[in-house]
PDB file of N, CA, C and O in Angstrom:
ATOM      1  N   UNK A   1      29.007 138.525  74.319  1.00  0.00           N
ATOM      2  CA  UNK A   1      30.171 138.435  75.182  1.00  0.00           C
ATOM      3  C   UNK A   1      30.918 139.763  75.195  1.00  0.00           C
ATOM      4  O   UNK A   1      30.621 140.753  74.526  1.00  0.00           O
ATOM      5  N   UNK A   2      31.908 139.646  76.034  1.00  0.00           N
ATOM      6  CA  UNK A   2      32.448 141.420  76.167  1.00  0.00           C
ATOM      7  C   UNK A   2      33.808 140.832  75.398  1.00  0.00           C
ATOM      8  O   UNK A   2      34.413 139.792  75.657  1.00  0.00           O
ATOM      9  N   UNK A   3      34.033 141.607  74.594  1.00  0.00           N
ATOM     10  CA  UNK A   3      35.348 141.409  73.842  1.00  0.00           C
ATOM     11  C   UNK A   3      36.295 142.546  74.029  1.00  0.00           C
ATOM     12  O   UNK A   3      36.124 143.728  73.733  1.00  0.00           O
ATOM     13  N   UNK A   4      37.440 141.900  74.635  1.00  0.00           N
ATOM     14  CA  UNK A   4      38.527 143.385  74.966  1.00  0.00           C
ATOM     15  C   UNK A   4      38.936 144.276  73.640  1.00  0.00           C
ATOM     16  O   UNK A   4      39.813 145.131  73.519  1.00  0.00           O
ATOM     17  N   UNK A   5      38.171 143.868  72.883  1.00  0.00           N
ATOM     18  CA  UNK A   5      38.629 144.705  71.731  1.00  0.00           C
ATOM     19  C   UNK A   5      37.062 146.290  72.316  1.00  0.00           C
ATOM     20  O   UNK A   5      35.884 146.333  72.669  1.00  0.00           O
ATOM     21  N   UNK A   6      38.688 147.606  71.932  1.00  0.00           N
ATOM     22  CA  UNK A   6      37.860 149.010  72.668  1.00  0.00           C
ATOM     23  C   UNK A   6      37.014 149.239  70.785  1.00  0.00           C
ATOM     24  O   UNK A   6      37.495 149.543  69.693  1.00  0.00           O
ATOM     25  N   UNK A   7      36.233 149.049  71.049  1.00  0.00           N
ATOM     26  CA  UNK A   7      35.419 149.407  69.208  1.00  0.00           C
ATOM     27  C   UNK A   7      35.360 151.217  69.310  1.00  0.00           C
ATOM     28  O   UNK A   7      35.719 151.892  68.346  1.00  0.00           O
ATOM     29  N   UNK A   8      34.994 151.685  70.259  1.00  0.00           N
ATOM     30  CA  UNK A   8      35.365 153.199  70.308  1.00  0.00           C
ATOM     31  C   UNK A   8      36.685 154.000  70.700  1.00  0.00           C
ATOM     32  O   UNK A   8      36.723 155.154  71.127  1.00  0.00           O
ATOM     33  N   UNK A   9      37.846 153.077  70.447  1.00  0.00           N
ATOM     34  CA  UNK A   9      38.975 153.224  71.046  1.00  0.00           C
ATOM     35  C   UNK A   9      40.151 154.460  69.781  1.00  0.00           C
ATOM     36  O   UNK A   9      39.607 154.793  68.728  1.00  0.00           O
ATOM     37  N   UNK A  10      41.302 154.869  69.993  1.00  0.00           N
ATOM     38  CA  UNK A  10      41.921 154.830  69.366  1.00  0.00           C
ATOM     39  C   UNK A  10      42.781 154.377  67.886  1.00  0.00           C
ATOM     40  O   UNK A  10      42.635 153.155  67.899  1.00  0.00           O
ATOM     41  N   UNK A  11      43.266 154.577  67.136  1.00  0.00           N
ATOM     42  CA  UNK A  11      44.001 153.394  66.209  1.00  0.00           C
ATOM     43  C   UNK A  11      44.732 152.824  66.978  1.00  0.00           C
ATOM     44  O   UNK A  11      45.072 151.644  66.902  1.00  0.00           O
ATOM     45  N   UNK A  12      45.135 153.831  68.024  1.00  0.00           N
ATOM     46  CA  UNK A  12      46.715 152.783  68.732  1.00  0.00           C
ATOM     47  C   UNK A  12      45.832 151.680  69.705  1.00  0.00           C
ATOM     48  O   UNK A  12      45.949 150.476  69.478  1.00  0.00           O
ATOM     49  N   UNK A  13      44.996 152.143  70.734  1.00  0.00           N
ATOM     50  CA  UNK A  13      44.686 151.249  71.313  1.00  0.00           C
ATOM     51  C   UNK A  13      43.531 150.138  70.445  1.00  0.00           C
ATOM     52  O   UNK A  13      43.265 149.210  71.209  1.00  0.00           O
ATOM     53  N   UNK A  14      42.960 150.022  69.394  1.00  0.00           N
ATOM     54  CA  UNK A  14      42.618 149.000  68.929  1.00  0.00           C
ATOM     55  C   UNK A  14      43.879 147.994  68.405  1.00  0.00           C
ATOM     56  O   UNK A  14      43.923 146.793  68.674  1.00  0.00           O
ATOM     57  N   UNK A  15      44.861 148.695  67.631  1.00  0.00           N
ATOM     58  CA  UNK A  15      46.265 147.876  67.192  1.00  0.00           C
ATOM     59  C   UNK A  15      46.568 147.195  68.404  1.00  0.00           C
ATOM     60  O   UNK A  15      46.013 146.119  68.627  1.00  0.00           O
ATOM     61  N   UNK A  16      47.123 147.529  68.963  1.00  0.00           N
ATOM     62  CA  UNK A  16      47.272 146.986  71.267  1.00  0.00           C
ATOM     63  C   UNK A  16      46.526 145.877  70.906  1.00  0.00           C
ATOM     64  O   UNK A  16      47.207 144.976  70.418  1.00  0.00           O
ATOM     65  N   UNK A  17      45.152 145.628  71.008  1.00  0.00           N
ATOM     66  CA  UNK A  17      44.270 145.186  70.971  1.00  0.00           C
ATOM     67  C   UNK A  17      44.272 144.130  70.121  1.00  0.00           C
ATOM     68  O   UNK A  17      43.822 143.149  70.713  1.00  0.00           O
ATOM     69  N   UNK A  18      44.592 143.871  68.933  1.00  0.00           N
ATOM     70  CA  UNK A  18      44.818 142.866  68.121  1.00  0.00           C
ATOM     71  C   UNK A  18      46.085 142.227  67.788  1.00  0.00           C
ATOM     72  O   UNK A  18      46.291 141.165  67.200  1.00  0.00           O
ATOM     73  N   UNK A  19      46.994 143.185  68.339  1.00  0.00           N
ATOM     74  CA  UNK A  19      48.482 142.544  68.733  1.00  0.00           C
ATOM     75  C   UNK A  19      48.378 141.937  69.883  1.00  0.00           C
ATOM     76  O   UNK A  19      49.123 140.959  69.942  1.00  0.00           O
ATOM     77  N   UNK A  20      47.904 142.077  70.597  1.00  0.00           N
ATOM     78  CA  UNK A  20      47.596 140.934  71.993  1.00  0.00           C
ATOM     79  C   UNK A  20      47.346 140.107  71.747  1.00  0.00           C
ATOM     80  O   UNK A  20      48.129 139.164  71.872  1.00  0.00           O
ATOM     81  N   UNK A  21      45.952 139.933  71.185  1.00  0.00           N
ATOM     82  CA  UNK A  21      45.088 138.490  70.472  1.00  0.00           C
ATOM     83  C   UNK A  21      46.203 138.191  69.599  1.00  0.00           C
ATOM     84  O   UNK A  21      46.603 137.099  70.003  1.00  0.00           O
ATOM     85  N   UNK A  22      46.963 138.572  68.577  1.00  0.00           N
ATOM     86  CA  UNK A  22      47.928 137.551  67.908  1.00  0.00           C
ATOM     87  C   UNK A  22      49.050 137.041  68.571  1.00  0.00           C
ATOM     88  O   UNK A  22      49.528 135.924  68.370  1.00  0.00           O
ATOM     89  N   UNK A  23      49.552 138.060  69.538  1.00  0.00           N
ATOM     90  CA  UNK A  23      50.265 137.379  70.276  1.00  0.00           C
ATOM     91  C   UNK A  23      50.509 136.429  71.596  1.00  0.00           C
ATOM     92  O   UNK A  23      51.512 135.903  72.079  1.00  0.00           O
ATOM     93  N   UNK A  24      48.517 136.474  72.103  1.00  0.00           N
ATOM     94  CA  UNK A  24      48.791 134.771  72.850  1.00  0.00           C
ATOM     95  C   UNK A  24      48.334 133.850  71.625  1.00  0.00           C
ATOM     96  O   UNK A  24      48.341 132.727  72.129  1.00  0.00           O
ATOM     97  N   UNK A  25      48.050 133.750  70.660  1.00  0.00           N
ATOM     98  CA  UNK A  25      47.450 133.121  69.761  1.00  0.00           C
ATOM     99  C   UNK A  25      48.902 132.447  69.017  1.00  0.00           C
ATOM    100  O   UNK A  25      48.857 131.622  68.105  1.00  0.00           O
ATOM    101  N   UNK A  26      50.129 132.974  69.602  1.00  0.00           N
ATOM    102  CA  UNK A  26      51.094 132.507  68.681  1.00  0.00           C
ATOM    103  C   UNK A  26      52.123 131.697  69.861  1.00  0.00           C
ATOM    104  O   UNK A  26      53.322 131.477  69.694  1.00  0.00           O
ATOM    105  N   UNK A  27      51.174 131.267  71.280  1.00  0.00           N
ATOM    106  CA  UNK A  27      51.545 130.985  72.684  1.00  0.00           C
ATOM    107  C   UNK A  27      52.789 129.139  72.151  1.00  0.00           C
ATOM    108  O   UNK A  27      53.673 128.643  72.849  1.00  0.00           O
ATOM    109  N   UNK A  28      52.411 128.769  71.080  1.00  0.00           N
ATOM    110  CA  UNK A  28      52.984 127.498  70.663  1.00  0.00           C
ATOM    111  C   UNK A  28      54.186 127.683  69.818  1.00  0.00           C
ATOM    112  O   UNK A  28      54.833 126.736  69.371  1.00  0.00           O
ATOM    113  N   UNK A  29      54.554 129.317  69.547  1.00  0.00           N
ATOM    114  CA  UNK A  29      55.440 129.299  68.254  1.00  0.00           C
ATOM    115  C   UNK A  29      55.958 130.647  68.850  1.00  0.00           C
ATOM    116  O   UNK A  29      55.307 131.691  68.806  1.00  0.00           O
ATOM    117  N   UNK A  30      57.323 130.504  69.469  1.00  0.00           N
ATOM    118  CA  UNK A  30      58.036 131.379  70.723  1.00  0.00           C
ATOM    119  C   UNK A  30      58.719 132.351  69.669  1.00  0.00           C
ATOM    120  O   UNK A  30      58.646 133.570  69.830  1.00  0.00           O
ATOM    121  N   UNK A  31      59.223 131.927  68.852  1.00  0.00           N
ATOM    122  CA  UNK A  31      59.906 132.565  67.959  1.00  0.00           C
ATOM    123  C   UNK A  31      59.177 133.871  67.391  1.00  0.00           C
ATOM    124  O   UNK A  31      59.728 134.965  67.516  1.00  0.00           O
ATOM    125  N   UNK A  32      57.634 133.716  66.613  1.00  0.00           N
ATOM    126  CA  UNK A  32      57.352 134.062  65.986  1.00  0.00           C
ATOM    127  C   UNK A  32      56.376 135.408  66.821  1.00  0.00           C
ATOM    128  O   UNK A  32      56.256 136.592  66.506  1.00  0.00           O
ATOM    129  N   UNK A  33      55.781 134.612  67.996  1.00  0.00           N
ATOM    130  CA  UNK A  33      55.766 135.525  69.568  1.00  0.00           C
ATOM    131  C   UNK A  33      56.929 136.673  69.310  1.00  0.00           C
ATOM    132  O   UNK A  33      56.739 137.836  68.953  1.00  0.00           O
ATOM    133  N   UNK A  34      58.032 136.099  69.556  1.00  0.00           N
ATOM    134  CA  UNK A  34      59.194 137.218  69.520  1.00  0.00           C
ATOM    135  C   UNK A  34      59.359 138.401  68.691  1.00  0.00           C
ATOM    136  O   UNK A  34      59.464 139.608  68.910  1.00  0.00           O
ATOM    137  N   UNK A  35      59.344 137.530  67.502  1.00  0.00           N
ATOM    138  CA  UNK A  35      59.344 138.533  66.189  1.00  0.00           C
ATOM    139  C   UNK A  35      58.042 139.779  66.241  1.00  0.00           C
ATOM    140  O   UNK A  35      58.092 141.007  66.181  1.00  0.00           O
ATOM    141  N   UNK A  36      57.394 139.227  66.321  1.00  0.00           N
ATOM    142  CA  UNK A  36      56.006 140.210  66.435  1.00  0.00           C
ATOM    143  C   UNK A  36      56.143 141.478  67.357  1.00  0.00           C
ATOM    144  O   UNK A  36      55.921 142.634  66.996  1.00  0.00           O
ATOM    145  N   UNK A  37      56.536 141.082  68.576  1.00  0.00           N
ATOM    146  CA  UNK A  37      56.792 141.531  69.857  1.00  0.00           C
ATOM    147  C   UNK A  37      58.094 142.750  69.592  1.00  0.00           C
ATOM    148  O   UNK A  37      58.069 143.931  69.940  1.00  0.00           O
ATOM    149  N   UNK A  38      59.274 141.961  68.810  1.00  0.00           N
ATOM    150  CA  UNK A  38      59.813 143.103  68.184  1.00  0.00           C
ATOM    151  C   UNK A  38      59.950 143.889  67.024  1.00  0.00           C
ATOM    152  O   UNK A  38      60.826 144.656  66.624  1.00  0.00           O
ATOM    153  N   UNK A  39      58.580 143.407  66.466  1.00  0.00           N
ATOM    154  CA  UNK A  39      57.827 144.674  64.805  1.00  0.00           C
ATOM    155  C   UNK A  39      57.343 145.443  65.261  1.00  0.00           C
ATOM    156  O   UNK A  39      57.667 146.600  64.994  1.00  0.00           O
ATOM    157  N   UNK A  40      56.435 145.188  66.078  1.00  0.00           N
ATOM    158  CA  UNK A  40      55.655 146.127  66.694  1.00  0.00           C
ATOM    159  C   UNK A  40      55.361 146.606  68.042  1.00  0.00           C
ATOM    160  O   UNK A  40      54.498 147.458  68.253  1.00  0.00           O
ATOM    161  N   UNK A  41      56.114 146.036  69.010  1.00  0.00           N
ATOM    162  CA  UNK A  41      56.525 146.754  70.146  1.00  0.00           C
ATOM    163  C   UNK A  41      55.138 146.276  71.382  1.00  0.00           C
ATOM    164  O   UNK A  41      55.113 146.640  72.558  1.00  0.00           O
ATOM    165  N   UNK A  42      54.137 145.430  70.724  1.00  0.00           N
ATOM    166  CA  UNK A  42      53.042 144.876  71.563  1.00  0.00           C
ATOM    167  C   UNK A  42      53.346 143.327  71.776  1.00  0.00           C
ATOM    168  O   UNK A  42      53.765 142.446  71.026  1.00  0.00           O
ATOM    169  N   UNK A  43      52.934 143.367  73.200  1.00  0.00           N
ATOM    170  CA  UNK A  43      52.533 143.338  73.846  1.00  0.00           C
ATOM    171  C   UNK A  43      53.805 144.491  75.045  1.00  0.00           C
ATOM    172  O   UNK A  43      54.945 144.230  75.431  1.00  0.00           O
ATOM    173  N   UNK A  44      53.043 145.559  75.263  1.00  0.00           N
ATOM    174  CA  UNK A  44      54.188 146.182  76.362  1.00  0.00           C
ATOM    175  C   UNK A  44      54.717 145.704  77.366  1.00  0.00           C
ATOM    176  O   UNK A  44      53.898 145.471  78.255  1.00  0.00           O
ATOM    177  N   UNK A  45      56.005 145.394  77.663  1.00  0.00           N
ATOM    178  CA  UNK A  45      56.602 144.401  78.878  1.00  0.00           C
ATOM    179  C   UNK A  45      56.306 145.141  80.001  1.00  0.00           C
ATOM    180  O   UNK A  45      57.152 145.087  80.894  1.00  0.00           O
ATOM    181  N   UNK A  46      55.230 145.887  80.215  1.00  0.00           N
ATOM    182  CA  UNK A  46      54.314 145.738  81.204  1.00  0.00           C
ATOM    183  C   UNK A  46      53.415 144.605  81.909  1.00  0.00           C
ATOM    184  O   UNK A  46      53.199 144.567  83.120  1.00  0.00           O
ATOM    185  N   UNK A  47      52.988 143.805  81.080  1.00  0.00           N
ATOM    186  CA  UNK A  47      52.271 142.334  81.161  1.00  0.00           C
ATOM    187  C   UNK A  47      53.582 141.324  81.837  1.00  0.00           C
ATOM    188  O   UNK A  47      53.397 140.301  82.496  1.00  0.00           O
ATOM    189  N   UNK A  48      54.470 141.719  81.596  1.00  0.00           N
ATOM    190  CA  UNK A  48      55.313 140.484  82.024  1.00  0.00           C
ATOM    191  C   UNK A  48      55.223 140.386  84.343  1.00  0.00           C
ATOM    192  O   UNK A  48      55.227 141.267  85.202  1.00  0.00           O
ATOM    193  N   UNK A  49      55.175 139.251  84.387  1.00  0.00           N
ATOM    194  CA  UNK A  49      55.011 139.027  86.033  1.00  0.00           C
ATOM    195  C   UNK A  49      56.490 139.631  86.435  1.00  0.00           C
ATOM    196  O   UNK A  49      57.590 139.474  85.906  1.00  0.00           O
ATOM    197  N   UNK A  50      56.047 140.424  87.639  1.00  0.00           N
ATOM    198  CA  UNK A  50      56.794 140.884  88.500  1.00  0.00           C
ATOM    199  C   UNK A  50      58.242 140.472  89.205  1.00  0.00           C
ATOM    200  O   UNK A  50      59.301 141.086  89.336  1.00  0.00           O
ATOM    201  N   UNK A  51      57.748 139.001  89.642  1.00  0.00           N
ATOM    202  CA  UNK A  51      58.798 137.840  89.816  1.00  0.00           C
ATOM    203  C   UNK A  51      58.911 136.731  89.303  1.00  0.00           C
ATOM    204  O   UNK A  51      58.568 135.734  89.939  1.00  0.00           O
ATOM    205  N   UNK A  52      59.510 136.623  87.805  1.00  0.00           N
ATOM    206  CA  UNK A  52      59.473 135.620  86.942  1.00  0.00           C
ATOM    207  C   UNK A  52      60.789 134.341  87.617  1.00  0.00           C
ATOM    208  O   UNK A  52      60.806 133.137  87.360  1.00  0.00           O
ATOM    209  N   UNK A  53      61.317 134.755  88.095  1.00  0.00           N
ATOM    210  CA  UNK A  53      62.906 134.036  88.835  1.00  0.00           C
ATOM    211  C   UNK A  53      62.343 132.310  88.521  1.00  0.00           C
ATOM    212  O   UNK A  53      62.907 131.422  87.881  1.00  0.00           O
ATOM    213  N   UNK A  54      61.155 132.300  89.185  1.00  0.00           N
ATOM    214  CA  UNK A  54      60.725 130.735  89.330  1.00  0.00           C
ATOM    215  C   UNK A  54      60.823 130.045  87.773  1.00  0.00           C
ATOM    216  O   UNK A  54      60.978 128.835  87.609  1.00  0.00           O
ATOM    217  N   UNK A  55      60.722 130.902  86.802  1.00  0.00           N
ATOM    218  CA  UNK A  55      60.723 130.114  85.256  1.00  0.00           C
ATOM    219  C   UNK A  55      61.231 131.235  84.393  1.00  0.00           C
ATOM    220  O   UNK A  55      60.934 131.151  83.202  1.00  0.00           O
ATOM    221  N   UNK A  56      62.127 132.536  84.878  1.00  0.00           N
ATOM    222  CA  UNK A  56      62.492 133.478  83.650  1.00  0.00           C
ATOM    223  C   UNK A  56      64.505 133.709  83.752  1.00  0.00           C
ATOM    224  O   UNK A  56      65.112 133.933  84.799  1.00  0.00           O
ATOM    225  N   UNK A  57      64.762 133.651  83.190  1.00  0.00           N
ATOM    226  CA  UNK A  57      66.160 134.425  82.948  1.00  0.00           C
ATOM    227  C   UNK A  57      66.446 135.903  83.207  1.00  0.00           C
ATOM    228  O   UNK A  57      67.533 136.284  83.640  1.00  0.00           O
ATOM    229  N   UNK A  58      65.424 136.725  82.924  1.00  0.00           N
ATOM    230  CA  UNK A  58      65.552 138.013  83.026  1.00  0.00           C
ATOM    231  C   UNK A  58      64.705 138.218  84.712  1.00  0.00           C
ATOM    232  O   UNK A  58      64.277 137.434  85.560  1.00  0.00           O
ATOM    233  N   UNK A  59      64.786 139.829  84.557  1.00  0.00           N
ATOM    234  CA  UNK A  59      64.244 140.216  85.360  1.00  0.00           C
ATOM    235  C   UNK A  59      62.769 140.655  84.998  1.00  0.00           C
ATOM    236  O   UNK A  59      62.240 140.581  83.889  1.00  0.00           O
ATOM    237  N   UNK A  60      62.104 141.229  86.428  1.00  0.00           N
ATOM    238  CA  UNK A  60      60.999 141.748  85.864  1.00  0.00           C
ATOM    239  C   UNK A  60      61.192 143.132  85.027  1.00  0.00           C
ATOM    240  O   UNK A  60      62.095 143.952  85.190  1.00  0.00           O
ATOM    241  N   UNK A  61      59.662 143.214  83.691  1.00  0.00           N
ATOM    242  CA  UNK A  61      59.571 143.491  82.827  1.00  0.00           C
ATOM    243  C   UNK A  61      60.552 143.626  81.625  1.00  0.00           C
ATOM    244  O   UNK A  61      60.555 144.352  80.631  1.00  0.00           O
ATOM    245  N   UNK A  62      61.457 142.565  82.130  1.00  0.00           N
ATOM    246  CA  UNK A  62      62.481 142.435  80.780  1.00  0.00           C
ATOM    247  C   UNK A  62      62.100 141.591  79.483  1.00  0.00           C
ATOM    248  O   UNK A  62      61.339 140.680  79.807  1.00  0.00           O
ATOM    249  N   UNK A  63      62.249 141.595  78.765  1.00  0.00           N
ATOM    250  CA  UNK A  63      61.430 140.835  77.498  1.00  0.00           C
ATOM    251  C   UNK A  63      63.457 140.769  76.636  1.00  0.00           C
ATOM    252  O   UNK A  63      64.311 141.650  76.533  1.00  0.00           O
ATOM    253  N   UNK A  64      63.443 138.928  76.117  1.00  0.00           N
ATOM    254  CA  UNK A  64      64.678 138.912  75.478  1.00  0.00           C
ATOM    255  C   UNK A  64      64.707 139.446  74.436  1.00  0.00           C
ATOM    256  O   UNK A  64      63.812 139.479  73.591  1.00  0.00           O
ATOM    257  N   UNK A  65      66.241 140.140  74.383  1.00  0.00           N
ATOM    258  CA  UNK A  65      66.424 141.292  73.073  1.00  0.00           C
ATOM    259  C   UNK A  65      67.324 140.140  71.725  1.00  0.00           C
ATOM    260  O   UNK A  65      67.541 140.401  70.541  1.00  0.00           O
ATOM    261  N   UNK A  66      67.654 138.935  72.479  1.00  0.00           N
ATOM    262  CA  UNK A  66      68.739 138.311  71.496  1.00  0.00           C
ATOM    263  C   UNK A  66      68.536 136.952  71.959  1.00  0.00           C
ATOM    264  O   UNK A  66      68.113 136.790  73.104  1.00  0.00           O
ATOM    265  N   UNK A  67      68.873 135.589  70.943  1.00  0.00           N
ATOM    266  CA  UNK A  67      68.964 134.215  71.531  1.00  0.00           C
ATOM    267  C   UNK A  67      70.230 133.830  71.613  1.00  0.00           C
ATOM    268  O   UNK A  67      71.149 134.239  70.904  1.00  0.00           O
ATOM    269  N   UNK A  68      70.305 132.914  72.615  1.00  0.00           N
ATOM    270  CA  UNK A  68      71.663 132.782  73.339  1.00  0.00           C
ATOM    271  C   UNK A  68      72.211 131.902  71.931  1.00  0.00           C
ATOM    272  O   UNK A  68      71.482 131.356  71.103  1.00  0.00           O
ATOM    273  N   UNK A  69      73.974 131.955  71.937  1.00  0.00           N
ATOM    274  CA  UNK A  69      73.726 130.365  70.855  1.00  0.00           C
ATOM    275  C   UNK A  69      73.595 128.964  71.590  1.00  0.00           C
ATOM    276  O   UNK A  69      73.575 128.985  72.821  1.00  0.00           O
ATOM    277  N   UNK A  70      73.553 128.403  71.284  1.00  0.00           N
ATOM    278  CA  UNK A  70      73.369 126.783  71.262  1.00  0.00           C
ATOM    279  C   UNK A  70      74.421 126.353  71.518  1.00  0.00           C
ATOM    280  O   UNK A  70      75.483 126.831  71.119  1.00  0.00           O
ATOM    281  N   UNK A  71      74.229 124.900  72.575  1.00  0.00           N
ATOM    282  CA  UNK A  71      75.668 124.851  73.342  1.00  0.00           C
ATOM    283  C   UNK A  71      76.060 123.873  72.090  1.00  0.00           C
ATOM    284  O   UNK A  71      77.203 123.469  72.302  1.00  0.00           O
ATOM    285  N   UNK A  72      75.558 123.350  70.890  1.00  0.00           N
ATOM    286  CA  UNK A  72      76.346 123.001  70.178  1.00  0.00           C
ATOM    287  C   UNK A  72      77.469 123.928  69.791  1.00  0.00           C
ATOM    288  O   UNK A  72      78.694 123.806  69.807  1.00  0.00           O
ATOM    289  N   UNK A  73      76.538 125.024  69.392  1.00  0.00           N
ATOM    290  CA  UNK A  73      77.473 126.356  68.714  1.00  0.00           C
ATOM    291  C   UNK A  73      78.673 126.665  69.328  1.00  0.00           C
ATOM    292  O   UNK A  73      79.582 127.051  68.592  1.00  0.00           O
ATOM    293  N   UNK A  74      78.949 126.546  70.972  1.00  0.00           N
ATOM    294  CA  UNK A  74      79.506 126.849  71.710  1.00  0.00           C
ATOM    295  C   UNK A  74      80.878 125.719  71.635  1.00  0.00           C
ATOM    296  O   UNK A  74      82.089 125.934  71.685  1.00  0.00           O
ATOM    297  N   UNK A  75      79.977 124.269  71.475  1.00  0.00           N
ATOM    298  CA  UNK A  75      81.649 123.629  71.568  1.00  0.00           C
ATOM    299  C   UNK A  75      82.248 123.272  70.174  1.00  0.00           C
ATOM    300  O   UNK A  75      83.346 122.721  70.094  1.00  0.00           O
ATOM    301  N   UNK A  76      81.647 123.535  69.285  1.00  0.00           N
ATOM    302  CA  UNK A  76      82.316 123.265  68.016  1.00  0.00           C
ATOM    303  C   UNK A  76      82.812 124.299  67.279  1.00  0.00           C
ATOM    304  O   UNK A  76      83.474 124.077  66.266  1.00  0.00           O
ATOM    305  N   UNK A  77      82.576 125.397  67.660  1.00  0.00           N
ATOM    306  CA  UNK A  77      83.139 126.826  67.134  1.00  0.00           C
ATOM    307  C   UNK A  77      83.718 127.806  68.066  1.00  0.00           C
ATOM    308  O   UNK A  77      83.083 128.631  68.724  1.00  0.00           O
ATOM    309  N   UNK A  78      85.261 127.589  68.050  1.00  0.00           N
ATOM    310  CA  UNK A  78      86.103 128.305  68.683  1.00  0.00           C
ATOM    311  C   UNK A  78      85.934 129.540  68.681  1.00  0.00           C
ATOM    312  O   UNK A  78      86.295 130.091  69.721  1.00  0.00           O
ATOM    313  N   UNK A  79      85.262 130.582  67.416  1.00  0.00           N
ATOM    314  CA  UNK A  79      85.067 131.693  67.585  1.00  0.00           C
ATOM    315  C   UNK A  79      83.511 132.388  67.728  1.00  0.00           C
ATOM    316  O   UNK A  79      83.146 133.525  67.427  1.00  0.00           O
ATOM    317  N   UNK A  80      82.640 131.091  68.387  1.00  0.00           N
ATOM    318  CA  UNK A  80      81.542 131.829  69.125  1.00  0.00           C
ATOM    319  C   UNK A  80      82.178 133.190  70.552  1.00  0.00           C
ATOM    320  O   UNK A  80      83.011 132.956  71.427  1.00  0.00           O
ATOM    321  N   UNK A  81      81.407 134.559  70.308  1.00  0.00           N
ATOM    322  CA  UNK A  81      81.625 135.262  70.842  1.00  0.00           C
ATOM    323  C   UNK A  81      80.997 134.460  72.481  1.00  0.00           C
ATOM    324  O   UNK A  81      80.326 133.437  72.620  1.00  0.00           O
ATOM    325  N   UNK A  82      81.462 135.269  73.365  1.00  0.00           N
ATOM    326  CA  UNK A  82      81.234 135.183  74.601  1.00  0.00           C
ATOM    327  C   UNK A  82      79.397 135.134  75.046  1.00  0.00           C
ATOM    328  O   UNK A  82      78.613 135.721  74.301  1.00  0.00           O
ATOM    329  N   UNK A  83      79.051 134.642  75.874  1.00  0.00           N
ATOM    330  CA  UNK A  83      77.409 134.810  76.409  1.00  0.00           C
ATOM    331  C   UNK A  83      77.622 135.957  77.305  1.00  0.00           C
ATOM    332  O   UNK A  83      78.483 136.230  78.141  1.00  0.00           O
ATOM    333  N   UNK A  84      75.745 136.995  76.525  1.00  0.00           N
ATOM    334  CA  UNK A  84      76.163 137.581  77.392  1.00  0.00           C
ATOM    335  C   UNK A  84      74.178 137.854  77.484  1.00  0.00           C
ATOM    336  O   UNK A  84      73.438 137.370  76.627  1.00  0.00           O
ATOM    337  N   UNK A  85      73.688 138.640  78.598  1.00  0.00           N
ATOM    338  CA  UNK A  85      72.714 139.531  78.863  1.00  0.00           C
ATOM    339  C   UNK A  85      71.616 138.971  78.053  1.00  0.00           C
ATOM    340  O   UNK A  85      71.548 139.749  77.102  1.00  0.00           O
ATOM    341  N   UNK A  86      70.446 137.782  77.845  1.00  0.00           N
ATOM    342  CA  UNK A  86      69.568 137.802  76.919  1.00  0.00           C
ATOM    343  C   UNK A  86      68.940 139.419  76.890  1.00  0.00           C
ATOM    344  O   UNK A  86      68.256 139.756  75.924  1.00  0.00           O
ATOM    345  N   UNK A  87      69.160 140.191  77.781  1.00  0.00           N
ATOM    346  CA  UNK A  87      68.079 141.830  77.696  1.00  0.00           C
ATOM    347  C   UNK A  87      69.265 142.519  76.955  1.00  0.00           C
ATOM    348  O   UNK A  87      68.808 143.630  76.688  1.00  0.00           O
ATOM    349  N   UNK A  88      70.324 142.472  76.559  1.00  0.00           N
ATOM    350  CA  UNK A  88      71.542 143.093  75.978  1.00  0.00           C
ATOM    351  C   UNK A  88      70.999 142.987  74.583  1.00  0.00           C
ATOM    352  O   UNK A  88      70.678 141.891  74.124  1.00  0.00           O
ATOM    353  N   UNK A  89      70.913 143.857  74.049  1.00  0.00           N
ATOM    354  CA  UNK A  89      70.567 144.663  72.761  1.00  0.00           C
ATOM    355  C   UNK A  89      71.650 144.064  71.555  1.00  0.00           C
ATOM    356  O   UNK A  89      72.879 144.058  71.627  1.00  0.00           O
ATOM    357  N   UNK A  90      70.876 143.614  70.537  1.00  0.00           N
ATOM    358  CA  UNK A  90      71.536 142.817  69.451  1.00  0.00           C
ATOM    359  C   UNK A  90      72.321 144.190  68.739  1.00  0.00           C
ATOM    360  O   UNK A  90      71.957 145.233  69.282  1.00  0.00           O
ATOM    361  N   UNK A  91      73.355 144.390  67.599  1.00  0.00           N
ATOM    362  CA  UNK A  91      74.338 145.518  67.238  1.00  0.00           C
ATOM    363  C   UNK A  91      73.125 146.100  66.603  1.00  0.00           C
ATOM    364  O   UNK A  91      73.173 147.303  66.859  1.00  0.00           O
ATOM    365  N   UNK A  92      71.990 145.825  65.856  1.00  0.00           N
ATOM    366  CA  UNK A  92      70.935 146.437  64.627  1.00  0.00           C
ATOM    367  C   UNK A  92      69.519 146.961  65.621  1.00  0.00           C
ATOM    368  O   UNK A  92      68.602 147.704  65.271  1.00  0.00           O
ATOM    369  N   UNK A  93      69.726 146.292  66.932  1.00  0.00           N
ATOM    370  CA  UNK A  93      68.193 146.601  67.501  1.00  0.00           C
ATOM    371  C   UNK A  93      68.744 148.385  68.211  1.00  0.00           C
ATOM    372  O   UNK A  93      69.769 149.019  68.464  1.00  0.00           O
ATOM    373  N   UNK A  94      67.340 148.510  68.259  1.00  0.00           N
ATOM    374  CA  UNK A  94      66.999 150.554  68.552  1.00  0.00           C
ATOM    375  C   UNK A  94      67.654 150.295  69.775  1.00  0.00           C
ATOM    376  O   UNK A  94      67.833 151.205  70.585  1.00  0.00           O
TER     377      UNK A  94
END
């Protein structure tokens, strides 16, 4: 079978390469998708569809930088900060 893995490739583009495979492989566990996505910067939000509107919050090639809180969070704690930008950059992210 042809396996997208490049065997004569780069370090970077084999890493690409196996950060992809872990990250549809983690298609059931969004969180952990996420986390990965922001250790290592693969899958490039290049892959993301053009016009997500029909099922995304962001725009195209935006990938979320932060999770919103929880509308519990929202009515039981007077000093939840304001909602803002899921692409708005958490205070610690680059």
């Amino acid at each position: 079978t042809n396996a997208p893995y490049p065997s004569a490739g780069t370090f970077d583009e084999k890493f690409e390469a196996i950060m992809m495979e872990k990250w549809i492989a983690l298609i059931k566990q969004p969180i952990e998708m996420w986390n990965e996505w922001k250790r290592t910067g693969y899958p490039d939000t290049d892959i993301i569809a053009v016009n997500p509107q029909s099922y995304s919050l962001l725009g195209p090639g935006e990938f979320p930088l932060r999770f919103p809180p929880i509308q519990r969070e929202l009515d039981l704690n007077p000093n939840t900060p304001a909602v803002v930008s899921l692409a708005t950059p958490v205070w610690w992210d680059k």
